[in-house]
C-alpha positions as CSV (number, residue, x, y, z in Angstrom):
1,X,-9.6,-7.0,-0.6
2,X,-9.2,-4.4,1.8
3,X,-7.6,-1.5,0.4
4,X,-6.8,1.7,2.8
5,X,-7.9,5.2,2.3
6,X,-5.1,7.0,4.2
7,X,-5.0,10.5,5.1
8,X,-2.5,13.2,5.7
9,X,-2.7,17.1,6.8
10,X,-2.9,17.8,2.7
11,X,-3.1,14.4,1.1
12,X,-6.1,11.8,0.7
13,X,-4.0,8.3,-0.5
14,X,-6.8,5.8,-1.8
15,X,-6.9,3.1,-4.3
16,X,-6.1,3.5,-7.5
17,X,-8.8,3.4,-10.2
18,X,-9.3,3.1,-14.2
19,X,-9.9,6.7,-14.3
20,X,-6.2,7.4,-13.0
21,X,-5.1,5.3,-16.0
22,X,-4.5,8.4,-18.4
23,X,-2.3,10.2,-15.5
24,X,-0.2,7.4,-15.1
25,X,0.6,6.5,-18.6
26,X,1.2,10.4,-19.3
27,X,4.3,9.7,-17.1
28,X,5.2,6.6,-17.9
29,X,5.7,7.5,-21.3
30,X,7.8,10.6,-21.1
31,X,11.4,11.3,-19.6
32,X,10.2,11.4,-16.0
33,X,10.0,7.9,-15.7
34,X,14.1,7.0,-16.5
35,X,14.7,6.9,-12.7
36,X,12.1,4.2,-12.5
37,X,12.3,2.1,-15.8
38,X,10.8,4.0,-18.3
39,X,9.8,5.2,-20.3
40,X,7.4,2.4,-21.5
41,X,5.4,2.0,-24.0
42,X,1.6,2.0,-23.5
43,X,1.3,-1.8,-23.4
44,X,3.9,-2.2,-20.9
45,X,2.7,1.0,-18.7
46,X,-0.5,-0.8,-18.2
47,X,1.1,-4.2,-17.1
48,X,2.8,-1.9,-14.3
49,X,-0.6,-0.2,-13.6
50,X,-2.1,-3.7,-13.0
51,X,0.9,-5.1,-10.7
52,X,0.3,-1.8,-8.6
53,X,-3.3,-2.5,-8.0
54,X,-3.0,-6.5,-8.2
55,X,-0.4,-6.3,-4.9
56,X,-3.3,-5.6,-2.9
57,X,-4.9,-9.0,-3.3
58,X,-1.8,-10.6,-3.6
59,X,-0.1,-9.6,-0.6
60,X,-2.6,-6.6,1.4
61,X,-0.2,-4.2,0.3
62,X,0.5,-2.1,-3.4
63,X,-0.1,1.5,-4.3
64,X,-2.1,4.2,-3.4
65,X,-3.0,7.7,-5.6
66,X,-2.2,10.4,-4.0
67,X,-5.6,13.4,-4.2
68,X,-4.7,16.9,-3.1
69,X,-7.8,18.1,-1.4
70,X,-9.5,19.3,-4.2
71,X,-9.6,15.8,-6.0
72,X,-6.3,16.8,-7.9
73,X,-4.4,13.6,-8.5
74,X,-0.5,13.9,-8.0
75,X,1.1,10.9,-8.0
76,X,1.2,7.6,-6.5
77,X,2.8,5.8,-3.3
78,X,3.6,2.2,-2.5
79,X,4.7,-0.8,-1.2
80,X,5.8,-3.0,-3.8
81,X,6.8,-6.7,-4.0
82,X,6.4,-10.2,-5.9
83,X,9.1,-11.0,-8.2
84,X,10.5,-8.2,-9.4
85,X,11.3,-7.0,-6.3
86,X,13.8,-8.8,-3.6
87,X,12.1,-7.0,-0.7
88,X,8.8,-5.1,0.1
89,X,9.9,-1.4,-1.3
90,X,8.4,1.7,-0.6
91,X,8.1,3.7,-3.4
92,X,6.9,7.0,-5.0
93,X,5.9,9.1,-8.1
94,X,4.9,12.6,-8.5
95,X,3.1,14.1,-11.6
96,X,4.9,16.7,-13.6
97,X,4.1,19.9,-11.6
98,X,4.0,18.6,-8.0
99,X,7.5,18.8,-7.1
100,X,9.2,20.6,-4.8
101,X,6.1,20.7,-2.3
102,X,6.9,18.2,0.3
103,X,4.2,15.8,-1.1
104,X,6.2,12.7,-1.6
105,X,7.5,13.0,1.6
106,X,4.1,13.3,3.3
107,X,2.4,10.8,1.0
108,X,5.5,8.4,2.1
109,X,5.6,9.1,6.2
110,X,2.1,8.4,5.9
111,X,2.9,4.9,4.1
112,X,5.6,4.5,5.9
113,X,3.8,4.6,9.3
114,X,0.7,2.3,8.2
115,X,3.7,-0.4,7.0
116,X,5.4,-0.6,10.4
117,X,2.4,0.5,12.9
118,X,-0.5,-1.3,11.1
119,X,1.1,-3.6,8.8
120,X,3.5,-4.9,11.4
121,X,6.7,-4.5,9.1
122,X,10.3,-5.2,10.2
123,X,11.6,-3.3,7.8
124,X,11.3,-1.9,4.2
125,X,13.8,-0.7,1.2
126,X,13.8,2.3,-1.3
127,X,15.7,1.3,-4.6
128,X,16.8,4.1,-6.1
129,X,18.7,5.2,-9.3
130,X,21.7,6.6,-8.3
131,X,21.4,9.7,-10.4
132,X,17.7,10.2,-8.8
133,X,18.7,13.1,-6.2
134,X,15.6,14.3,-5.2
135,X,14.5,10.6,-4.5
136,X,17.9,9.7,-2.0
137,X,17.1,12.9,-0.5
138,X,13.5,11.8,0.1
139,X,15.1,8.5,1.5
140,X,17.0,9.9,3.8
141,X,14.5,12.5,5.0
142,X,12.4,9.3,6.1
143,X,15.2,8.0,8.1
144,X,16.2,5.6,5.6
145,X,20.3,4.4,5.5
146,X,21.9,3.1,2.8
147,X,22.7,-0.5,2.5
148,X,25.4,-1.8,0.4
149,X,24.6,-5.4,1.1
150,X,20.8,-5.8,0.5
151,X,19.7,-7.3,-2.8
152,X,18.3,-5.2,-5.9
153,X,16.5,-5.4,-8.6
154,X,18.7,-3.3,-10.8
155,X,22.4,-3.8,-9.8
156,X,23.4,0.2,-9.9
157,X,20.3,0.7,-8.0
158,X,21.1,2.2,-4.4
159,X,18.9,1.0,-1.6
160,X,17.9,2.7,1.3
161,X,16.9,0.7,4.7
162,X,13.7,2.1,6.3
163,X,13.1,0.8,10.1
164,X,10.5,1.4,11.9
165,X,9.9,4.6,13.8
């Protein structure tokens, strides 16, 4: 399995490992996570931190952890897929604390671009909840449109169509 380390002017994104495990529940299990699903309980959590990891070998894509450059984890970005999701989504999560710094958007252009130059991609979605501002904004910062006919995994979810460059 040949997972990426990608890098960006302030971002390492690398494969995730057990010692992110405690980050990732931390949100998972609090009130930040009710745009994505959450919160969960810990058994559930760790079902979603195996999926992320387990895309890789399933389909050579899945999440990456985003390290500010002094090892600081601060969230995660991804392509998901598989069953739960009708098309390959890119996807983010910051830690409590890291918004507001452009780091989603940084640690997503940077996914964004290995998807369509490396990976090939045609295209890509973003399903977002519809009450997640900050995340449509992010969306639409990457170029993505919205598109009222593509298939979701939550019905009120919006989706946003990302193309290649």
């Amino acid at each position: 399995m040949d997972i990426p380390t990608l890098t960006t002017d302030r971002l390492t994104l690398r494969p995730m490992t057990y010692a992110d495990w405690p980050a990732y529940l931390g949100l998972w299990s609090t009130d930040r996570s009710r745009f994505m699903g959450g919160p969960l309980d810990r058994d559930a959590a760790w079902g979603a931190f195996c999926q992320d990891h387990a895309q890789w070998s399933l389909f050579g894509h899945g999440a990456l952890m985003m390290d500010l450059a002094d090892g600081t984890c601060v969230g995660q970005v991804g392509i998901n897929h598989g069953p739960l999701f009708p098309e390959k989504e890119l996807g983010w999560m910051l830690y409590d604390g890291h918004e507001g710094k452009g780091l989603a958007f940084e640690a997503a252009q940077a996914m964004h671009r290995w998807a369509f130059g490396t990976q090939g991609f045609a295209t890509l979605v973003s399903y977002i909840d519809p009450e997640n501002h900050a995340s449509a904004a992010l969306a639409r910062k990457l170029g993505g449109v919205l598109d009222d006919t593509a298939a979701r995994p939550d019905p009120t979810d919006l989706v946003f169509r990302h193309r290649p460059d």
